[in-house]
mmCIF entry with sequence, helices, sheets and N, C-alpha, C, O atoms, coordinates in Angstrom:
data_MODEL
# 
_entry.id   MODEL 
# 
_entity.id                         1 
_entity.type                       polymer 
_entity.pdbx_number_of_molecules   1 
# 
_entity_poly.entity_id                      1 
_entity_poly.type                           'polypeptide(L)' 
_entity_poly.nstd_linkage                   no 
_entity_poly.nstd_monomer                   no 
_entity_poly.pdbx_seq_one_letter_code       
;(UNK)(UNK)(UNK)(UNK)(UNK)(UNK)(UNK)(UNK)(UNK)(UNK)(UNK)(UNK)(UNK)(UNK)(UNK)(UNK)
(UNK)(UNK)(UNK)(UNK)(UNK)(UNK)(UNK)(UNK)(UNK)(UNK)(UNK)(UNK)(UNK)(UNK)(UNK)(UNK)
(UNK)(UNK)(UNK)(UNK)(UNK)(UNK)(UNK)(UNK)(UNK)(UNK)(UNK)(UNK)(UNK)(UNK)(UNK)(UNK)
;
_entity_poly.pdbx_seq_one_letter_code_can   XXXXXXXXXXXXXXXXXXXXXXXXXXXXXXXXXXXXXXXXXXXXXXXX 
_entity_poly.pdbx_strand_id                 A 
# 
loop_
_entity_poly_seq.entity_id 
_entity_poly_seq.num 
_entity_poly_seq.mon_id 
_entity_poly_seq.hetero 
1 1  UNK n 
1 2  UNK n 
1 3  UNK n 
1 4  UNK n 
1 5  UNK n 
1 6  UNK n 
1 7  UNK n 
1 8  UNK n 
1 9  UNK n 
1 10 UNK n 
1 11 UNK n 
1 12 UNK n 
1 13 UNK n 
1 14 UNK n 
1 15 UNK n 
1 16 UNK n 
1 17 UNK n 
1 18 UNK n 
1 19 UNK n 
1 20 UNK n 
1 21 UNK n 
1 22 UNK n 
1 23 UNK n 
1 24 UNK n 
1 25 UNK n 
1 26 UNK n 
1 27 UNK n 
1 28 UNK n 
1 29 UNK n 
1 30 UNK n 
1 31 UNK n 
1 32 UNK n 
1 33 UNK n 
1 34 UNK n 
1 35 UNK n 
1 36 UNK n 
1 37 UNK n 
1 38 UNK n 
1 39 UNK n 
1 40 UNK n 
1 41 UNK n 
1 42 UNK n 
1 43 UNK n 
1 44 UNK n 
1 45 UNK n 
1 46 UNK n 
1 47 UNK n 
1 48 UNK n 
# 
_struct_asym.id          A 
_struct_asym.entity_id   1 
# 
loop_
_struct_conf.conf_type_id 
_struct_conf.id 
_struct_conf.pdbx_PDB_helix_id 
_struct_conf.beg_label_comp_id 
_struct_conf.beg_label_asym_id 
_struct_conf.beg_label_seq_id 
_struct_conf.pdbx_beg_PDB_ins_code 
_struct_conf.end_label_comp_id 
_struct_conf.end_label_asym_id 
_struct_conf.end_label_seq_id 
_struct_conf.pdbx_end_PDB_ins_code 
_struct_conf.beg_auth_comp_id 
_struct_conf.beg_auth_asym_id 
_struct_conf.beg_auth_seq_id 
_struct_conf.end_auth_comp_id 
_struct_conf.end_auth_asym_id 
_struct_conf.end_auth_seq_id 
_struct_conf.pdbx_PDB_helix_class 
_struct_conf.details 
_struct_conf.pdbx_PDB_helix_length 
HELX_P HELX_P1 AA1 UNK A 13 ? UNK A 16 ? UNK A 13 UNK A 16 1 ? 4  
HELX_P HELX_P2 AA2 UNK A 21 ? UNK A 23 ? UNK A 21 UNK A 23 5 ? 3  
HELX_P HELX_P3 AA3 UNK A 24 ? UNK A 31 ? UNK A 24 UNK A 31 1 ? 8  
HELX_P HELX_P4 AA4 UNK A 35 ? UNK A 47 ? UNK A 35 UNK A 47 1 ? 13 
# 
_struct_conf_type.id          HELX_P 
_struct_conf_type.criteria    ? 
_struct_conf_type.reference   ? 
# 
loop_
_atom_site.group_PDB 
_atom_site.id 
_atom_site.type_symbol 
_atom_site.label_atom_id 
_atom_site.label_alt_id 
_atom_site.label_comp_id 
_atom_site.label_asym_id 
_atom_site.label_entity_id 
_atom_site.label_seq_id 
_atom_site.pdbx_PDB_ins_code 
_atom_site.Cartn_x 
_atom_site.Cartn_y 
_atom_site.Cartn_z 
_atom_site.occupancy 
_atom_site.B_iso_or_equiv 
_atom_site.pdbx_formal_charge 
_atom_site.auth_seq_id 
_atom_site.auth_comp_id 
_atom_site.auth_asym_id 
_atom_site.auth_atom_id 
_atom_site.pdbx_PDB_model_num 
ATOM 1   N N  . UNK A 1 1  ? 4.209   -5.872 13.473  1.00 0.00 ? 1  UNK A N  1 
ATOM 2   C CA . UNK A 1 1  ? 3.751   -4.488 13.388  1.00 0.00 ? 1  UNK A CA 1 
ATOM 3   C C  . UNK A 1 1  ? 2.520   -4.424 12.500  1.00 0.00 ? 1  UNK A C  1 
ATOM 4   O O  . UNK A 1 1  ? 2.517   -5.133 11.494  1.00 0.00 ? 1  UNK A O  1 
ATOM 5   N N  . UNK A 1 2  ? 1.450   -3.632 12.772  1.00 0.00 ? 2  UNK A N  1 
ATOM 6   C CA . UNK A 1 2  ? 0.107   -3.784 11.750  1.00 0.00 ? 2  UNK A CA 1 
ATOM 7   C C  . UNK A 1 2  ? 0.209   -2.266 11.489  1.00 0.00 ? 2  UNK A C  1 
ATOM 8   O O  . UNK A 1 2  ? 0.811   -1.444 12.180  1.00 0.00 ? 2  UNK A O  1 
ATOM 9   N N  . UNK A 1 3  ? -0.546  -2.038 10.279  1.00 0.00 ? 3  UNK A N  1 
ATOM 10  C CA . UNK A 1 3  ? -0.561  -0.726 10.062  1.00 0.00 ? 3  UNK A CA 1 
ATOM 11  C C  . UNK A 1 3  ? -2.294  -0.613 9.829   1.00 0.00 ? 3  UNK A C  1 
ATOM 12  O O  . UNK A 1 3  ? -3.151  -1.470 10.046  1.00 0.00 ? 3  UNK A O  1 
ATOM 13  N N  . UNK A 1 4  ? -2.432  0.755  9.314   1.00 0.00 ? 4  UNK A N  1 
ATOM 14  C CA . UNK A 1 4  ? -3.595  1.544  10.015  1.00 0.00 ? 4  UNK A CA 1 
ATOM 15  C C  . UNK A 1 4  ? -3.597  1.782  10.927  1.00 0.00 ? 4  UNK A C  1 
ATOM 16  O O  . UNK A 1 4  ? -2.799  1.568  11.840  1.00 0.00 ? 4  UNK A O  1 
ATOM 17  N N  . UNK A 1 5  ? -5.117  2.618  10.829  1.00 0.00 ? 5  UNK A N  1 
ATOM 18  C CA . UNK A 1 5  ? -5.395  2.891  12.017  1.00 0.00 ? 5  UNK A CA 1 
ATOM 19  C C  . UNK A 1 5  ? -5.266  2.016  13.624  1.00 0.00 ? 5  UNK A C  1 
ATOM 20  O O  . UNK A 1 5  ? -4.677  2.320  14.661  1.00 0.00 ? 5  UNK A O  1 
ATOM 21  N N  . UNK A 1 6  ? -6.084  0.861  13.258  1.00 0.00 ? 6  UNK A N  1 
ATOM 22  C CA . UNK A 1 6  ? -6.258  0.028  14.542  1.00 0.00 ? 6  UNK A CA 1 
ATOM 23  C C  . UNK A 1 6  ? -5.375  -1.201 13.857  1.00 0.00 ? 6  UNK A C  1 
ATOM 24  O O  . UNK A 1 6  ? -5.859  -2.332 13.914  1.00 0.00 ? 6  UNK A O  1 
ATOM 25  N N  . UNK A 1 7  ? -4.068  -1.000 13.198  1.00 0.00 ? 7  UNK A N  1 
ATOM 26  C CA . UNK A 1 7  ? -3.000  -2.449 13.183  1.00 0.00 ? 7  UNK A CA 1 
ATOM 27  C C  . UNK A 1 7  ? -3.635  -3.094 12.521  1.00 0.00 ? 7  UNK A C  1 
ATOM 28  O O  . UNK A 1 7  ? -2.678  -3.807 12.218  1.00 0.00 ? 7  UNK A O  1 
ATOM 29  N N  . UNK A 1 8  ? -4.814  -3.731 11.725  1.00 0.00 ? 8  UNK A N  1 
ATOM 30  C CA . UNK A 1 8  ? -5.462  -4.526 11.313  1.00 0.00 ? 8  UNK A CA 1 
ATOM 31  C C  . UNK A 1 8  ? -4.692  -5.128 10.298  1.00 0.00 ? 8  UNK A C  1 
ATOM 32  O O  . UNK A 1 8  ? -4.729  -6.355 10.201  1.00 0.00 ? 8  UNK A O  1 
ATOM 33  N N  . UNK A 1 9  ? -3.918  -4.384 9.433   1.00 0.00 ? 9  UNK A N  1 
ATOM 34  C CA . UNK A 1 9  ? -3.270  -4.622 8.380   1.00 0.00 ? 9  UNK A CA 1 
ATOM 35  C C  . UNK A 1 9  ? -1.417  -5.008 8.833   1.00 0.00 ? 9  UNK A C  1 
ATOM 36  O O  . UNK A 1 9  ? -0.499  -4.547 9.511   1.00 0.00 ? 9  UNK A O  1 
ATOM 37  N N  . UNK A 1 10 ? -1.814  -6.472 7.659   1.00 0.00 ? 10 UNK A N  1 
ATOM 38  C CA . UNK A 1 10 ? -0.713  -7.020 8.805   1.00 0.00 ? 10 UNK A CA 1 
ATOM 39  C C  . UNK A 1 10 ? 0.622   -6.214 7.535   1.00 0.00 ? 10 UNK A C  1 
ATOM 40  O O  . UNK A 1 10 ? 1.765   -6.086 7.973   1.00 0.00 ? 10 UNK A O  1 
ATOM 41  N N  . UNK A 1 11 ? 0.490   -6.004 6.876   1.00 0.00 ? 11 UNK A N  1 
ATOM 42  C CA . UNK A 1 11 ? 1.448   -5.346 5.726   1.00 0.00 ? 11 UNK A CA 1 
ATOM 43  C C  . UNK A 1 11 ? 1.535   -4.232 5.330   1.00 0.00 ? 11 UNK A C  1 
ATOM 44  O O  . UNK A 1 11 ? 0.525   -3.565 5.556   1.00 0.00 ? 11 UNK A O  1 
ATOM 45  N N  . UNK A 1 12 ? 3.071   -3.249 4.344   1.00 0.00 ? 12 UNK A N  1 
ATOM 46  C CA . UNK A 1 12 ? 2.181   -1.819 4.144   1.00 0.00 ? 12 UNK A CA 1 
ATOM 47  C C  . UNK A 1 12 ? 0.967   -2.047 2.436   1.00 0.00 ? 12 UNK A C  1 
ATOM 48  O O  . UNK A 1 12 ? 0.139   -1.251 1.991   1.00 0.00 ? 12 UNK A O  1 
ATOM 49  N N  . UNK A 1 13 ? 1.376   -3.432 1.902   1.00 0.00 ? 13 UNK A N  1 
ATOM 50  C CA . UNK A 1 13 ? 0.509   -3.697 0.383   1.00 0.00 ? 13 UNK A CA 1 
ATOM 51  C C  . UNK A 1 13 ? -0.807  -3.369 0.923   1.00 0.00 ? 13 UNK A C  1 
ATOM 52  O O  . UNK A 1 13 ? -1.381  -2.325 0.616   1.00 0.00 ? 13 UNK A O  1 
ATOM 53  N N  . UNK A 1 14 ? -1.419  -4.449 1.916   1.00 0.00 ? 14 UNK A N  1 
ATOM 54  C CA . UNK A 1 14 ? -2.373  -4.619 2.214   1.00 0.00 ? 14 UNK A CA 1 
ATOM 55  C C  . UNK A 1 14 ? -2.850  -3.427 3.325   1.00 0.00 ? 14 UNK A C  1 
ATOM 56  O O  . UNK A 1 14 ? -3.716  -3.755 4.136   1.00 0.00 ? 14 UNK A O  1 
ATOM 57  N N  . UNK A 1 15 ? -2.399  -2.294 3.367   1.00 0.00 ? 15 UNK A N  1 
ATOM 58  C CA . UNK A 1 15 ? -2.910  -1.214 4.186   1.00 0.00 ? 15 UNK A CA 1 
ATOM 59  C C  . UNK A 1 15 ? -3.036  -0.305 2.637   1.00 0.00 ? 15 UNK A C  1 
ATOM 60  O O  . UNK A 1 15 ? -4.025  0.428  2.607   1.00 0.00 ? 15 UNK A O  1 
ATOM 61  N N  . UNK A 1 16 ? -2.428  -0.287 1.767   1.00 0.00 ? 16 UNK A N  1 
ATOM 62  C CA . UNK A 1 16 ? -2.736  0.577  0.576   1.00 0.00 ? 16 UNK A CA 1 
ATOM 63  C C  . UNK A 1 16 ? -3.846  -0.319 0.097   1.00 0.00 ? 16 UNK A C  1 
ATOM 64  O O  . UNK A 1 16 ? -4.921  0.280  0.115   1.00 0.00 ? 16 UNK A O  1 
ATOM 65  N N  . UNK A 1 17 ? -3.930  -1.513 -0.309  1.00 0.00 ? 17 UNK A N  1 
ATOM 66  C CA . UNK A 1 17 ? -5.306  -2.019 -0.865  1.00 0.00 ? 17 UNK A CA 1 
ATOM 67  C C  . UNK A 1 17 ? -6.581  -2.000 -0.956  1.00 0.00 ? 17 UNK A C  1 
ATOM 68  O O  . UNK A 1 17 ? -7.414  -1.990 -1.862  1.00 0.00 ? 17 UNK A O  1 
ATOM 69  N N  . UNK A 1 18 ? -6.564  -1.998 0.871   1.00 0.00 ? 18 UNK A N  1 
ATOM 70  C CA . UNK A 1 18 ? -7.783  -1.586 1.814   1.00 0.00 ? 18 UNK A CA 1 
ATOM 71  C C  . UNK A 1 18 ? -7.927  -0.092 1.953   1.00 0.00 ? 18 UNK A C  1 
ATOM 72  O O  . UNK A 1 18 ? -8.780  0.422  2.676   1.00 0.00 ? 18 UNK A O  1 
ATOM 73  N N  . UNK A 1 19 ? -7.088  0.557  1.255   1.00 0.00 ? 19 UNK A N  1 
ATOM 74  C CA . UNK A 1 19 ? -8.028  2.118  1.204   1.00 0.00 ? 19 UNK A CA 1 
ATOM 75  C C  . UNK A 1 19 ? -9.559  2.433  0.214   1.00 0.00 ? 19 UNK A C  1 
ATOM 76  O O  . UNK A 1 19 ? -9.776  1.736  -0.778  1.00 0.00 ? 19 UNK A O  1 
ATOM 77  N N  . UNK A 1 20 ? -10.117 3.069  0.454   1.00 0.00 ? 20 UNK A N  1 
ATOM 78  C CA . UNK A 1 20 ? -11.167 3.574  -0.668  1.00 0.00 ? 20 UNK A CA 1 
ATOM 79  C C  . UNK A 1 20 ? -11.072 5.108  -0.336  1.00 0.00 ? 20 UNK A C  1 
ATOM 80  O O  . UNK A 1 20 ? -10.263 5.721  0.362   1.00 0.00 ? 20 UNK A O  1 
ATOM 81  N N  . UNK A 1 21 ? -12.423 5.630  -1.236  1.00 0.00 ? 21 UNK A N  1 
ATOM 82  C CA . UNK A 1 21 ? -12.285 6.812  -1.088  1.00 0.00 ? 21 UNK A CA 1 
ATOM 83  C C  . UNK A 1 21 ? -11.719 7.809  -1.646  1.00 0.00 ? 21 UNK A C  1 
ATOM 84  O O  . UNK A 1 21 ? -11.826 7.606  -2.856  1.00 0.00 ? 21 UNK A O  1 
ATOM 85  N N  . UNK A 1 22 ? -11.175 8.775  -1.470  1.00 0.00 ? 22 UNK A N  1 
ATOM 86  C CA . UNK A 1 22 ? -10.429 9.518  -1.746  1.00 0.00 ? 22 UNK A CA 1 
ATOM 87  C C  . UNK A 1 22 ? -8.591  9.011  -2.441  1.00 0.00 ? 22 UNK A C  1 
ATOM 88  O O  . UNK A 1 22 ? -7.758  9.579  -3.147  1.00 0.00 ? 22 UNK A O  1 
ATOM 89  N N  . UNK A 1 23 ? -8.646  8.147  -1.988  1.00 0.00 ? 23 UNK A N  1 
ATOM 90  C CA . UNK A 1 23 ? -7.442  6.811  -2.302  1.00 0.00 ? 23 UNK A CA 1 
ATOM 91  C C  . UNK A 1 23 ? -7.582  5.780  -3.638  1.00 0.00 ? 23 UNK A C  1 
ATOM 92  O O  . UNK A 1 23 ? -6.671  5.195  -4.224  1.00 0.00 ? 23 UNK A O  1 
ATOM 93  N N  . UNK A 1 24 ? -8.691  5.763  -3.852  1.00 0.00 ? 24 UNK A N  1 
ATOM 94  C CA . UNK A 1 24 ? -9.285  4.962  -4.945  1.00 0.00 ? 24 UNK A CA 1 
ATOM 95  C C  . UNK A 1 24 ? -8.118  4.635  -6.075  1.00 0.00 ? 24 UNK A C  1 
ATOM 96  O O  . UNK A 1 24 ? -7.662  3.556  -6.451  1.00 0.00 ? 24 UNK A O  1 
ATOM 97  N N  . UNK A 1 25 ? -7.727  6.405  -6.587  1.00 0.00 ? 25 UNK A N  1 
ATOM 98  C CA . UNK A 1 25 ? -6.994  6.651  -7.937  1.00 0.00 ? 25 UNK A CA 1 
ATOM 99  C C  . UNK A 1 25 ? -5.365  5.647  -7.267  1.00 0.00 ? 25 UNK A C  1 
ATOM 100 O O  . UNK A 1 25 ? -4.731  4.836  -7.944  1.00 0.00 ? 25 UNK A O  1 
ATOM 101 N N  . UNK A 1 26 ? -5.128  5.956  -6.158  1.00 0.00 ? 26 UNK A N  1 
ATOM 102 C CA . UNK A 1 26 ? -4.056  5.525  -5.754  1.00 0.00 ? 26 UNK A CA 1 
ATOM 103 C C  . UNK A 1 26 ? -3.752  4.326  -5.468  1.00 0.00 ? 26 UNK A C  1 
ATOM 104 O O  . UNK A 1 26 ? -2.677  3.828  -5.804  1.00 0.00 ? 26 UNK A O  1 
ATOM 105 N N  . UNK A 1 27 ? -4.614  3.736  -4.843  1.00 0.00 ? 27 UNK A N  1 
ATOM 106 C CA . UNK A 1 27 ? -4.956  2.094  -4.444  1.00 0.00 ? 27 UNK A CA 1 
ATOM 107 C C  . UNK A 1 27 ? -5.111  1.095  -5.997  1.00 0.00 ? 27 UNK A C  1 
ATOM 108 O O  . UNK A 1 27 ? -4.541  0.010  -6.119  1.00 0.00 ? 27 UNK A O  1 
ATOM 109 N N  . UNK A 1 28 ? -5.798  1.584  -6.854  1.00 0.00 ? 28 UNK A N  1 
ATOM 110 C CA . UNK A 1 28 ? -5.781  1.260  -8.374  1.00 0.00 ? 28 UNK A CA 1 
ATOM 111 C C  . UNK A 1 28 ? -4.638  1.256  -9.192  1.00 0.00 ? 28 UNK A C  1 
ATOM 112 O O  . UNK A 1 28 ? -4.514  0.365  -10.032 1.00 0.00 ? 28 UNK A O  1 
ATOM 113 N N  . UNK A 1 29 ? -3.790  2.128  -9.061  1.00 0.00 ? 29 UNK A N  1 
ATOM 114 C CA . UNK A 1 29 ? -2.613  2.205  -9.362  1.00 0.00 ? 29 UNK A CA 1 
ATOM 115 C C  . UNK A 1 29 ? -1.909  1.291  -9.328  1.00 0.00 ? 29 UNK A C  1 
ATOM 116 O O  . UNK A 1 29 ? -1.520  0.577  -10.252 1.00 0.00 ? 29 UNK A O  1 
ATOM 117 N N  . UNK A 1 30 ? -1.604  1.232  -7.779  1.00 0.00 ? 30 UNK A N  1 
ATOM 118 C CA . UNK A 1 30 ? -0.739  0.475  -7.152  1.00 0.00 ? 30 UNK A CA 1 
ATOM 119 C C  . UNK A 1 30 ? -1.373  -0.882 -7.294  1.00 0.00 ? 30 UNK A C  1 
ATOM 120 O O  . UNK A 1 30 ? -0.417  -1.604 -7.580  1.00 0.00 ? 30 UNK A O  1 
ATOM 121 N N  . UNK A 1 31 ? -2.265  -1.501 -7.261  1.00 0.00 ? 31 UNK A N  1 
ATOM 122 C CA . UNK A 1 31 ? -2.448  -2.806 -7.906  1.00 0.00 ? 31 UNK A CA 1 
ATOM 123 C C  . UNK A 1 31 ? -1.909  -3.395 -9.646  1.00 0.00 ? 31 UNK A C  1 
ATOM 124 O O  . UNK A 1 31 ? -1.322  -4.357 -10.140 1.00 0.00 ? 31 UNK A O  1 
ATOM 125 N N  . UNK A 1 32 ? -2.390  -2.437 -9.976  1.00 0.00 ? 32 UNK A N  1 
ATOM 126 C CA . UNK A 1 32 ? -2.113  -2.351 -11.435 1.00 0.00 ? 32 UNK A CA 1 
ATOM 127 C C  . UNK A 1 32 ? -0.559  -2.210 -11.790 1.00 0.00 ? 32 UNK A C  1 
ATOM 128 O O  . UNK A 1 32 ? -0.225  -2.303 -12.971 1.00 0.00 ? 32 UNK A O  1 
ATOM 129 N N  . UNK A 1 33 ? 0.067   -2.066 -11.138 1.00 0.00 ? 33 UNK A N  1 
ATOM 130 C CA . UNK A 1 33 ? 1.657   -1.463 -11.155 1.00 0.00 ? 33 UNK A CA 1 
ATOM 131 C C  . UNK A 1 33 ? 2.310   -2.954 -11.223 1.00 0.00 ? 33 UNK A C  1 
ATOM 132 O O  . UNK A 1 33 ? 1.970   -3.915 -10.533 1.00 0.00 ? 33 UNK A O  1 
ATOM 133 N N  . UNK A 1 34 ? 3.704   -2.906 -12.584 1.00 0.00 ? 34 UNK A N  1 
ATOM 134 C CA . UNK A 1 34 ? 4.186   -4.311 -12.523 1.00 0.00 ? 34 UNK A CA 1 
ATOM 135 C C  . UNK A 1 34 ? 4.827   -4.765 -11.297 1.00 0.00 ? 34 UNK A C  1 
ATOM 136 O O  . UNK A 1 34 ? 5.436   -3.813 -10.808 1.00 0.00 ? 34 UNK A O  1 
ATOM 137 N N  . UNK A 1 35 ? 4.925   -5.629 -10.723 1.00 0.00 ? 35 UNK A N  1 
ATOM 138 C CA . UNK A 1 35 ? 5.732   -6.430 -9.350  1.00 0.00 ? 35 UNK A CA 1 
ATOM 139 C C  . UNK A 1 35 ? 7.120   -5.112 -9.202  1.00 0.00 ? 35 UNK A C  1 
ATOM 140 O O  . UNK A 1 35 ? 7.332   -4.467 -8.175  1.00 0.00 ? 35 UNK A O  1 
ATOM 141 N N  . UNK A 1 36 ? 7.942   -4.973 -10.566 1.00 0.00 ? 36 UNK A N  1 
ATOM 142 C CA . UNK A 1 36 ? 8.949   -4.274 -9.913  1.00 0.00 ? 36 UNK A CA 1 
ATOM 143 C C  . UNK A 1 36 ? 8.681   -2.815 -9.587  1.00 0.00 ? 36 UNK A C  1 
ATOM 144 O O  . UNK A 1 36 ? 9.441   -2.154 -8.878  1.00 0.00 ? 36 UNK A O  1 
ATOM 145 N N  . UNK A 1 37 ? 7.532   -2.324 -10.154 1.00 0.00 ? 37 UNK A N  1 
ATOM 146 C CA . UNK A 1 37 ? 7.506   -0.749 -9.652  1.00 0.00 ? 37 UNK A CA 1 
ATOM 147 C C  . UNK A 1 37 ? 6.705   -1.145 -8.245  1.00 0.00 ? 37 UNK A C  1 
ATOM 148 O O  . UNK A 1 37 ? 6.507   -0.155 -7.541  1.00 0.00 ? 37 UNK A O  1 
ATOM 149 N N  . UNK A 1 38 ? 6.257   -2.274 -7.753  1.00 0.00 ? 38 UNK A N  1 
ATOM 150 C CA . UNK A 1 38 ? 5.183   -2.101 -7.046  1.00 0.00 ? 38 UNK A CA 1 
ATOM 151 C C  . UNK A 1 38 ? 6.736   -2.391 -5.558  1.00 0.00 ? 38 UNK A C  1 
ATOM 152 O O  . UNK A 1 38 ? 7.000   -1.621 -4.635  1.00 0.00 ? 38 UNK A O  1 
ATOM 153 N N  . UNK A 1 39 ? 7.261   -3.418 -5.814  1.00 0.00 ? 39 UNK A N  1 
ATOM 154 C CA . UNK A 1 39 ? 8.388   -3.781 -4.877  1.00 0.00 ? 39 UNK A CA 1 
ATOM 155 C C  . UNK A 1 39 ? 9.500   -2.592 -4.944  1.00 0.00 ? 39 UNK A C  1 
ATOM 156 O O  . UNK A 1 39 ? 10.278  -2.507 -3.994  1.00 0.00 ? 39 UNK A O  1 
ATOM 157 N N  . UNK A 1 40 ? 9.589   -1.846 -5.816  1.00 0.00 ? 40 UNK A N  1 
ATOM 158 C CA . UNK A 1 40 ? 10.657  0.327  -6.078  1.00 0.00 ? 40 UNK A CA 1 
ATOM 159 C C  . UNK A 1 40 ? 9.647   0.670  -4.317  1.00 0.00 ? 40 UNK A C  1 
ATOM 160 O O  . UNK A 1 40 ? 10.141  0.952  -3.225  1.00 0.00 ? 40 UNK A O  1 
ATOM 161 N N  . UNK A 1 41 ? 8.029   0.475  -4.720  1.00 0.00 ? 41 UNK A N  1 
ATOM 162 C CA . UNK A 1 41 ? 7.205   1.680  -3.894  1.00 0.00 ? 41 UNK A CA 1 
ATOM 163 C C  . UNK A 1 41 ? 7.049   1.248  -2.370  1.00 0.00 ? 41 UNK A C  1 
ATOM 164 O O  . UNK A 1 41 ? 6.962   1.984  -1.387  1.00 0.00 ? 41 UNK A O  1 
ATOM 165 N N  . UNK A 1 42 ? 7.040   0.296  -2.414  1.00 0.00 ? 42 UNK A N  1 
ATOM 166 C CA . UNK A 1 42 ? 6.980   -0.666 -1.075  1.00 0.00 ? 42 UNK A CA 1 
ATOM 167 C C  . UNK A 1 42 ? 8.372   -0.435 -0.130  1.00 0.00 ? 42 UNK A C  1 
ATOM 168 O O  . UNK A 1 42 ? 8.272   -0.465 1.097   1.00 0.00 ? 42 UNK A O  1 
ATOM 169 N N  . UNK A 1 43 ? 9.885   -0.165 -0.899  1.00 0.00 ? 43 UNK A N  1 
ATOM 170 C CA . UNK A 1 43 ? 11.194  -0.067 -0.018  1.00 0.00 ? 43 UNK A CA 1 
ATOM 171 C C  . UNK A 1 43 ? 11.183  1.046  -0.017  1.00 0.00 ? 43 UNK A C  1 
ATOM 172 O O  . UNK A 1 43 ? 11.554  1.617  1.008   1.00 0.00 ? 43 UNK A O  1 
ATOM 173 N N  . UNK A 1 44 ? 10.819  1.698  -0.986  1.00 0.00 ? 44 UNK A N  1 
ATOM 174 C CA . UNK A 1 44 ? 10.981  3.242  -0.193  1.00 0.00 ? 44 UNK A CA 1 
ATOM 175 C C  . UNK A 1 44 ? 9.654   3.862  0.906   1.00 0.00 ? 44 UNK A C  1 
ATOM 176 O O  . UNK A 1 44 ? 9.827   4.865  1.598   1.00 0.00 ? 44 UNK A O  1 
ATOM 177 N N  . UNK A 1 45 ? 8.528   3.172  0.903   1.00 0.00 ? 45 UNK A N  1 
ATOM 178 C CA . UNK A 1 45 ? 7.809   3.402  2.207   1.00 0.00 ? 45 UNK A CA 1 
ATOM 179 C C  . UNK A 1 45 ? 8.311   3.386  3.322   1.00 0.00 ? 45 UNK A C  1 
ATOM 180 O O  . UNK A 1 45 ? 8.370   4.142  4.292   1.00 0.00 ? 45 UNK A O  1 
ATOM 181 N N  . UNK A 1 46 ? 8.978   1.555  2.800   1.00 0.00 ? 46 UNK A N  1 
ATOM 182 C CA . UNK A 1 46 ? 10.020  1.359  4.444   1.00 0.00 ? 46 UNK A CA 1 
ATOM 183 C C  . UNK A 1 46 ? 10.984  1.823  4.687   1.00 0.00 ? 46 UNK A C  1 
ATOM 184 O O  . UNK A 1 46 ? 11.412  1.631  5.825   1.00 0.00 ? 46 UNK A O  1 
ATOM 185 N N  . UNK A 1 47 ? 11.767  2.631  3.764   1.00 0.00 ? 47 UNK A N  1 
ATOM 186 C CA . UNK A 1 47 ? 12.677  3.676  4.208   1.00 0.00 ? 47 UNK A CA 1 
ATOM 187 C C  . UNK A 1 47 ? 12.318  4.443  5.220   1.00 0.00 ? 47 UNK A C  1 
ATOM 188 O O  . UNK A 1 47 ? 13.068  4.677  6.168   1.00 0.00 ? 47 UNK A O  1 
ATOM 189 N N  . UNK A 1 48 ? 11.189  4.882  5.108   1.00 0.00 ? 48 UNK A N  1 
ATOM 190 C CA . UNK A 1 48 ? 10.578  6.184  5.193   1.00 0.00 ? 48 UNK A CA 1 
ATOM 191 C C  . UNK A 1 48 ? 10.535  6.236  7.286   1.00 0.00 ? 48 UNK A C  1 
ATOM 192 O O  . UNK A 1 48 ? 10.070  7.216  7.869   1.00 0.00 ? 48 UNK A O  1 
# 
């Protein structure tokens, strides 16, 4: 399964990474975030 727009992104990490923009504050975050808040934000996406 790829996410984005056109699937490019083979993950949901790497579809938040590759944002800019308006996403910036958010994409920064989430890099910066220790492994376990970052792996909390990642299962509840895939809940979702």
């Amino acid at each position: 399964m790829g996410y984005l727009h056109d699937g490019r992104a083979r993950t949901l990490l790497e579809a938040i990474l590759w944002h800019g923009g308006e996403a910036d504050g958010a994409r920064d975050a989430v890099a910066a975030a220790a492994p376990a808040e970052r792996s909390a934000l990642l299962a509840f996406l895939k809940s979702l």
